[in-house]
C-alpha positions in Angstrom: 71.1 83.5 119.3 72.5 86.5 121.1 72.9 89.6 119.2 75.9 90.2 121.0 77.6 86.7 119.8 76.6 87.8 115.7 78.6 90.7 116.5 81.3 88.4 117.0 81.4 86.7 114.7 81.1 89.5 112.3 84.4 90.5 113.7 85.5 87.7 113.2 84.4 87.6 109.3 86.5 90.6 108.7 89.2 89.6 110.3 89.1 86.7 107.8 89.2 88.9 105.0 92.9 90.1 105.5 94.0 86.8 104.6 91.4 86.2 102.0 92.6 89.1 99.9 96.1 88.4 100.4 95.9 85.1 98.7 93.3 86.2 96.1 96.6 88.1 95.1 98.1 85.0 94.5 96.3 84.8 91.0 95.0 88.4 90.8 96.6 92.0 90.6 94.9 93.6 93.5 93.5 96.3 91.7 91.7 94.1 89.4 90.6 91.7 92.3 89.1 94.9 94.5 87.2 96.2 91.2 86.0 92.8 90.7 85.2 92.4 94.4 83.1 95.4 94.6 81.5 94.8 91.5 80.1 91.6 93.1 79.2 93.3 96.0 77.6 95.9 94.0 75.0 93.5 92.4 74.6 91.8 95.5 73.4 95.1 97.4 71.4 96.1 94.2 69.2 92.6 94.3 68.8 93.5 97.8 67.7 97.5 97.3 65.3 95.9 94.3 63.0 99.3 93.5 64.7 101.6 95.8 66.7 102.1 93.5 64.1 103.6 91.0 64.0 106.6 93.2 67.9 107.7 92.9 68.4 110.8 92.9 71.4 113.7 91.6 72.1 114.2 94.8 72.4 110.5 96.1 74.8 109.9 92.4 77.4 112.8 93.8 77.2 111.5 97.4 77.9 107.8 96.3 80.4 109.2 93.9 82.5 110.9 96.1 82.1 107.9 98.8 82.9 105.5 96.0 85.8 107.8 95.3 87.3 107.2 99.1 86.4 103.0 98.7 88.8 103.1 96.0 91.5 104.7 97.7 91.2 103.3 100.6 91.0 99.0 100.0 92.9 99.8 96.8 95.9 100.9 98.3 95.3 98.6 101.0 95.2 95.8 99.0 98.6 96.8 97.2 99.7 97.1 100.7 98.9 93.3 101.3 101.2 92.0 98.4 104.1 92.9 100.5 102.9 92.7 104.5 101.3 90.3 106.3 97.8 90.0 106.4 97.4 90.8 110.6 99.8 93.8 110.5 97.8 95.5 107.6 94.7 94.5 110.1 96.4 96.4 112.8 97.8 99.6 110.7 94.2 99.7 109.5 92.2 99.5 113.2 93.7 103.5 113.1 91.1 105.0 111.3 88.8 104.5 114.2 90.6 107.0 116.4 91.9 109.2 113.2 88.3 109.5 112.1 87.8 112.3 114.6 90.4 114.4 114.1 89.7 114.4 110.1 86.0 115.6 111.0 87.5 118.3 113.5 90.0 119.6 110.5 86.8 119.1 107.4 83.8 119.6 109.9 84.7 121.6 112.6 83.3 119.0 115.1 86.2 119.2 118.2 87.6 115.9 119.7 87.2 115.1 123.3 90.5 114.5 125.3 89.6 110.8 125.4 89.7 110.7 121.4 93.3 112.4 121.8 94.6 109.5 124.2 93.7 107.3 121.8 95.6 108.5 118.7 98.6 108.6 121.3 97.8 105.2 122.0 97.1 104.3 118.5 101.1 106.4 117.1 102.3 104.5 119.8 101.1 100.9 118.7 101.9 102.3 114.6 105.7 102.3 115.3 106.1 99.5 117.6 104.0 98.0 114.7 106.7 99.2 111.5 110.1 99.4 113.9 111.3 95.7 113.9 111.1 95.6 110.4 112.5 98.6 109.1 115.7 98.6 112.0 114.2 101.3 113.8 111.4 103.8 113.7 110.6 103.6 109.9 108.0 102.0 107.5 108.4 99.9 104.8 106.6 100.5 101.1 103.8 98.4 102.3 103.5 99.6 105.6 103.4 103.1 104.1 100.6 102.6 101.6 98.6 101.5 104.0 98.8 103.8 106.3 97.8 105.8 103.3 95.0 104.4 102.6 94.0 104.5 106.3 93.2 108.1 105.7 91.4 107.1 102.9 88.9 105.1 104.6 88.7 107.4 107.3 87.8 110.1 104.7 85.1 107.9 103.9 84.1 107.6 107.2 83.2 111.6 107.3 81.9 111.9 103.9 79.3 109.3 104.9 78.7 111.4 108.2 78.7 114.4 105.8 75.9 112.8 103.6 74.2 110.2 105.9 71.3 112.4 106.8 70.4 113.7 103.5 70.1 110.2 100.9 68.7 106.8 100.4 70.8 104.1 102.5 70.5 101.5 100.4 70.4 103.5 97.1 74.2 105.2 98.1 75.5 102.3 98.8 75.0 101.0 95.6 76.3 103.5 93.5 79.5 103.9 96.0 80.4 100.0 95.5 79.9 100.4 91.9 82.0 104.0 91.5 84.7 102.2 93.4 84.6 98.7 91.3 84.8 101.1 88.6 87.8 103.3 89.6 89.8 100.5 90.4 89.3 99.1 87.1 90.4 101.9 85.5 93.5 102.6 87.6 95.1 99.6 86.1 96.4 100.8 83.4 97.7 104.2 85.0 99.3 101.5 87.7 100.9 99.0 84.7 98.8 96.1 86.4 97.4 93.8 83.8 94.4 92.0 83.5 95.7 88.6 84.7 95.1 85.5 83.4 92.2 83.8 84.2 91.7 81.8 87.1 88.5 80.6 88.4 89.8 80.9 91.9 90.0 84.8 91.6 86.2 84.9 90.7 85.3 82.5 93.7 86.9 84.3 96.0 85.3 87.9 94.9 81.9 86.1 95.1 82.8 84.6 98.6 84.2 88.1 100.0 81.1 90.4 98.3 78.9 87.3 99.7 80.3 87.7 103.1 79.8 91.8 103.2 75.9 91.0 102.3 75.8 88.6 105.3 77.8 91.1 107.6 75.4 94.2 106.5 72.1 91.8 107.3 73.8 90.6 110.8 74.6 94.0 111.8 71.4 95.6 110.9 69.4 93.2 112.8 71.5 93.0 116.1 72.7 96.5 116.0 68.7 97.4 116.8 69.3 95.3 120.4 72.6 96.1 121.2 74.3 99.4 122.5 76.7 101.1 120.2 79.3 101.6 122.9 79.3 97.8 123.5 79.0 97.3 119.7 82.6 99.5 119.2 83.8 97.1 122.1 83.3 93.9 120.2 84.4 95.5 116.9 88.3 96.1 118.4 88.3 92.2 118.0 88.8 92.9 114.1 92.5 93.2 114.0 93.0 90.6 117.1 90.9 88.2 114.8 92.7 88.8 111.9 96.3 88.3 113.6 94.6 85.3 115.3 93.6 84.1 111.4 97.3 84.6 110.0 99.0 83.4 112.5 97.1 79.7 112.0 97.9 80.6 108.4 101.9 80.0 109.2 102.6 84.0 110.1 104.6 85.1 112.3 104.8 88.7 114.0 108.1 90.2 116.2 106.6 90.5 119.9 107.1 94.6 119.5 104.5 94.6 116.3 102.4 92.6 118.3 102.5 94.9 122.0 102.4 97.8 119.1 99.1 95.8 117.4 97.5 95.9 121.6 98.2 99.6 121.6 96.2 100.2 118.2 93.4 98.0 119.9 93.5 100.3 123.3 93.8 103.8 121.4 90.8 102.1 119.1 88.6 101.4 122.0 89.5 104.5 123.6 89.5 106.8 120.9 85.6 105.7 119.8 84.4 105.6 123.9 83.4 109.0 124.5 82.4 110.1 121.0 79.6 107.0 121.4 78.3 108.1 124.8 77.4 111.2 124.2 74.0 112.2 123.2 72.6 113.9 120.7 75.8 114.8 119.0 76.8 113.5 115.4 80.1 112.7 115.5 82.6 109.8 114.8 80.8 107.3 116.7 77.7 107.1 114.3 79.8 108.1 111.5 82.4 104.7 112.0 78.6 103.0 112.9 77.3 104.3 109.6 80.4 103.4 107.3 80.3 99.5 109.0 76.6 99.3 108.1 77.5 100.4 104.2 80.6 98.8 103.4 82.5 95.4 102.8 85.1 94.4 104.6 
């Protein structure tokens, strides 16, 4: 099989996993179902790392800390966002890390954008309030539309602290301890949230298994056809995410206003743009690997 086709349909996993979480809140809080659902995924990566993880280090516990610190923030809040917007427009408000991602490193890092990276977050603004205005009567979010653009800067935060810390720890050993910091957080925000533990429901724990399952698979495919293929073709395949996931909902019965939707091709543009240069040039660490490095660590 083509490398390029696994791509694909790793896209099109995560796109999937918009409306998976949105109807594991059927029966789950969302921050109990994302501490579960990293937990799960936690164990999963650990079987994988096996004695790797013998060898962890201070220095790999504060850089999976502060990582799992960003997880937390980032799908938490997006996953509070989901209770009250549908699954494809949270896809779509999402997608804007990818351009935001280098303007966080110029502000913590000092690393400069290129122009192209400045078209797309134009493009990207553009597509967020075509995205929010039907909704909210005009230019204007709603409480789920806000929180998660909020936790968009969450997960783009991530995005530069695993830049900031890629080239100094284990892989496999930080990854581990950033799932489990994050299961971890989220079960303990409950309580400062007023969620509840909710009453049990096998479905909750099949669905956590499924999604950590499914960011296992998605880590193996990428590894292995990442080696093969380009990462500028790579971020080209990966702006199929949100397209995938509004694809996924509406076959799920929902339905979008045709301005979210022209908004939801701007997002894809200033995406595709916004990663393009960063990705061709060489020899310089910036968002490109970075976004690379945070798809190769993380669930979706």
């Amino acid at each position: 099989m083509r490398p390029e086709w696994v791509l694909a349909g790793v896209t099109f996993i995560w796109g999937g996993t918009f409306l998976a979480v949105q109807t594991a809140l059927t029966w789950s809080g969302p921050l109990f179902f994302v501490g579960l659902r990293f937990a799960v995924a936690a164990g999963i990566m650990a079987l994988l790392a096996g004695r790797r993880l013998r060898g962890l280090t201070a220095a790999e516990l504060w850089a999976g800390g502060w990582i799992g610190l960003a997880i937390a923030g980032g799908y938490g809040l997006q996953t509070i966002g989901l209770e009250t917007i549908p699954s494809s427009k949270s896809a779509f408000i999402t997608a804007l890390y990818v351009p935001l991602v280098p303007v966080l490193q110029w502000i913590v890092l000092g690393r400069p954008p290129g122009r192209l990276t400045w078209i797309g977050v134009v493009f990207a603004t553009i597509g967020l309030m075509l995205i929010a205005g039907p909704e909210a009567g005009g230019i204007g979010f709603s409480f789920g539309e806000l929180i998660t653009i909020i936790s968009v800067l969450a997960i783009a935060a991530e995005v530069v602290l695993i830049s900031r810390f890629a080239l100094t720890v284990d892989a496999a050993r930080v990854t581990v301890v950033q799932l489990a910091v994050a299961s971890a957080l989220c079960f303990a925000a409950m309580g400062a949230a007023g969620e509840a533990v909710p009453v049990w429901d096998w479905r909750i724990l099949w669905f956590a298994l499924g999604l950590g399952l499914a960011s296992a698979v998605i880590q193996l495919a990428m590894n292995w056809a990442q080696k093969s293929v380009s990462a500028t073709r790579s971020t080209l395949i990966y702006a199929g995410e949100p397209v995938w996931a509004a694809i996924i909902g509406r076959i799920a019965g929902e339905i979008l206003p045709l301005t979210a939707l022209i908004g939801g091709v701007f997002v894809v543009l200033g995406m595709v743009v916004g990663e393009w240069p960063a990705r061709r040039r060489p020899g310089k660490l910036s968002e490109g690997p970075a976004a690379q490095e945070v798809r190769d660590r993380i669930p979706e």
